[in-house]
C-alpha positions as CSV (number, residue, x, y, z in Angstrom):
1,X,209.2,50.9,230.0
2,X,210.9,48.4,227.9
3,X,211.2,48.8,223.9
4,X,211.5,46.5,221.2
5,X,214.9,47.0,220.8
6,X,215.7,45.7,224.5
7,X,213.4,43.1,224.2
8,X,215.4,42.1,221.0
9,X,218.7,42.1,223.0
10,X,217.7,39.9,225.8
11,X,218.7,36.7,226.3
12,X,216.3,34.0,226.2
13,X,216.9,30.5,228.4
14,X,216.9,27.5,225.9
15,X,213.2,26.3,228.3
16,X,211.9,29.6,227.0
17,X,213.4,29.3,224.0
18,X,211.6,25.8,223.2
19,X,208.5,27.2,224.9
20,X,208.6,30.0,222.2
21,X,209.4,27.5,219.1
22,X,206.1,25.7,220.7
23,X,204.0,28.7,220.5
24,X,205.5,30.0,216.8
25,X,204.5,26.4,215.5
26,X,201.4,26.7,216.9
27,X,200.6,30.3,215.9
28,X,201.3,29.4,212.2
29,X,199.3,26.1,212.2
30,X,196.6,28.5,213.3
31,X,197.6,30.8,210.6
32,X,197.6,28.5,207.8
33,X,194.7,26.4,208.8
34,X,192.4,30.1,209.0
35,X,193.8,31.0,206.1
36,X,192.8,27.6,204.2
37,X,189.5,27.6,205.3
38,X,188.9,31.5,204.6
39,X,189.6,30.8,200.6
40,X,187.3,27.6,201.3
41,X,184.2,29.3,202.5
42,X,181.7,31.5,200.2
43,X,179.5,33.0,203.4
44,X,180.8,36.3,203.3
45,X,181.0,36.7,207.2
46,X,183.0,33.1,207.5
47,X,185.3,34.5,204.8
48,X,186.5,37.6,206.8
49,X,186.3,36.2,209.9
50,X,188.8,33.2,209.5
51,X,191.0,35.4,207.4
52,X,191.2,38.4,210.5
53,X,192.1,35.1,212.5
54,X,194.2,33.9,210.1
55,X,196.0,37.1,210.4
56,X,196.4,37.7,214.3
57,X,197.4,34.2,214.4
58,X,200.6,35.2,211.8
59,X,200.7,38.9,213.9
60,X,201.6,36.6,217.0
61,X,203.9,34.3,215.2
62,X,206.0,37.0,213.6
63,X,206.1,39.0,217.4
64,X,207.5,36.0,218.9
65,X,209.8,35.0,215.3
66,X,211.3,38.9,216.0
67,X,212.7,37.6,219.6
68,X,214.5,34.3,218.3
69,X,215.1,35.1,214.9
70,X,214.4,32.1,212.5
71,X,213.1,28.8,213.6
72,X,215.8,25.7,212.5
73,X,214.4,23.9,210.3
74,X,214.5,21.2,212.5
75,X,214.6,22.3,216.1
76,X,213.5,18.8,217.9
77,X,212.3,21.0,220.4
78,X,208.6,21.0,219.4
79,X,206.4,19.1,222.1
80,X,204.1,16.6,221.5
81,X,201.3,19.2,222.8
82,X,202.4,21.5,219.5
83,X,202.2,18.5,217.3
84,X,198.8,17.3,218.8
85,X,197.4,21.0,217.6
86,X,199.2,20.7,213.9
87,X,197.5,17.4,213.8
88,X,193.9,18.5,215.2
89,X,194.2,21.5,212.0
90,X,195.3,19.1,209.1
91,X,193.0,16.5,210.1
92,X,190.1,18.8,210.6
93,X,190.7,20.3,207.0
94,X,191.3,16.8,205.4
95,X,187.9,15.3,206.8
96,X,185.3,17.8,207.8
97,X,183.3,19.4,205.3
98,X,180.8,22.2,205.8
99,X,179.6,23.8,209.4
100,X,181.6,20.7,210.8
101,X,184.7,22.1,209.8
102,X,184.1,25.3,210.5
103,X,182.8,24.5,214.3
104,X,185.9,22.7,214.5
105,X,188.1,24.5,213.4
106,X,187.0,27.2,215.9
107,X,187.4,24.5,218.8
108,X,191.0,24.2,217.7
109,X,191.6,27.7,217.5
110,X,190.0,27.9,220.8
111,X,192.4,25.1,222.4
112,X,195.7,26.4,220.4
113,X,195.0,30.1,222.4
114,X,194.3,28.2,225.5
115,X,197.6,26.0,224.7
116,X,199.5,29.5,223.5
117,X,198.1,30.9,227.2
118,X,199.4,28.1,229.3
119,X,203.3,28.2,227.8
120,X,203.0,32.0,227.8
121,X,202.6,31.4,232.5
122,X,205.5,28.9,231.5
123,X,208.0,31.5,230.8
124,X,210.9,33.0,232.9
125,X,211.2,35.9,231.3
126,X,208.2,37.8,232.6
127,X,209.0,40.9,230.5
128,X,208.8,39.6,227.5
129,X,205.8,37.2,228.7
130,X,203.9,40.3,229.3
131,X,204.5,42.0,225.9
132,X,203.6,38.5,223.9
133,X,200.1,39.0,226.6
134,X,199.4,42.1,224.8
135,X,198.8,40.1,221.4
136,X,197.0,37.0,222.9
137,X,194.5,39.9,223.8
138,X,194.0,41.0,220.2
139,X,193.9,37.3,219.4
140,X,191.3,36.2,222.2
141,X,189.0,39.5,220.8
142,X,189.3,38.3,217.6
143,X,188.2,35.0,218.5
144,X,185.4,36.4,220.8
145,X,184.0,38.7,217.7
146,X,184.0,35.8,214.9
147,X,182.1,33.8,217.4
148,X,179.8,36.5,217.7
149,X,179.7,37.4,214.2
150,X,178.7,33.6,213.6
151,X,176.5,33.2,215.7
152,X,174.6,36.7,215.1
153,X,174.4,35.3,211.6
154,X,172.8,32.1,212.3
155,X,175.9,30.2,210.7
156,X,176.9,28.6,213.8
């Protein structure tokens, strides 16, 4: 079995390295968008459901940060799929209001995952593809339960 610590040592190709940057973008639009919306919300069950997502969203992010150290500032390697989700987030939290925002933003989170899933296949280094699969899982449960937790409360 591998550890962190030979995971850390690996060498990445640059076309897994921009697929990483790609999902790091992504993970922390997620992050910051959940996290926005968690301090926007009074329904108690909204509340701590976008801020668990919030939360496995930035669990993910700093997983895959640990592999490629800091993201340049400026890497010009994001894709215009990456920018289309930071775009789908900011507009959804400058426009919607009320159970439109929320619904949406859980469509968004739905397609980042999806988008986070796809790039994940993408990769050449299966090793490491498998251990980032391990946190998708947590973030795909967490998804799953606030769905259910919304929808249990009537608040979908």
């Amino acid at each position: 079995m591998i550890n962190n610590r030979d995971l850390a040592t690996r060498s990445l190709s640059d076309k897994d390295t921009g697929l990483i940057y790609d999902m790091i973008s992504m993970c922390f639009d997620g992050f910051f968008a959940n996290a926005t919306l968690s301090e926007r919300v009074d329904n108690t069950i909204d509340k701590h459901g976008f801020k668990k997502l919030s939360y496995l969203f930035r669990r993910l992010a700093d997983r895959l940060l640990s592999f490629v150290g800091n993201v340049l500032e400026d890497s010009k390697m994001m894709t215009q799929e990456a920018g289309h989700i930071s775009r789908e987030y900011l507009t959804a939290l400058g426009a919607a209001t009320g159970q439109n925002l929320l619904s949406l933003v859980m469509v968004i989170n739905e397609r980042s995952l999806k988008r986070i899933e796809v790039l994940l296949r993408q990769l050449g280094d299966k090793v490491f593809a498998n251990v980032i699969a391990d946190y998708l899982v947590y973030l795909r449960r967490g998804l799953d339960t606030v769905k259910q937790w919304r929808s249990n409360a009537k608040v979908i």
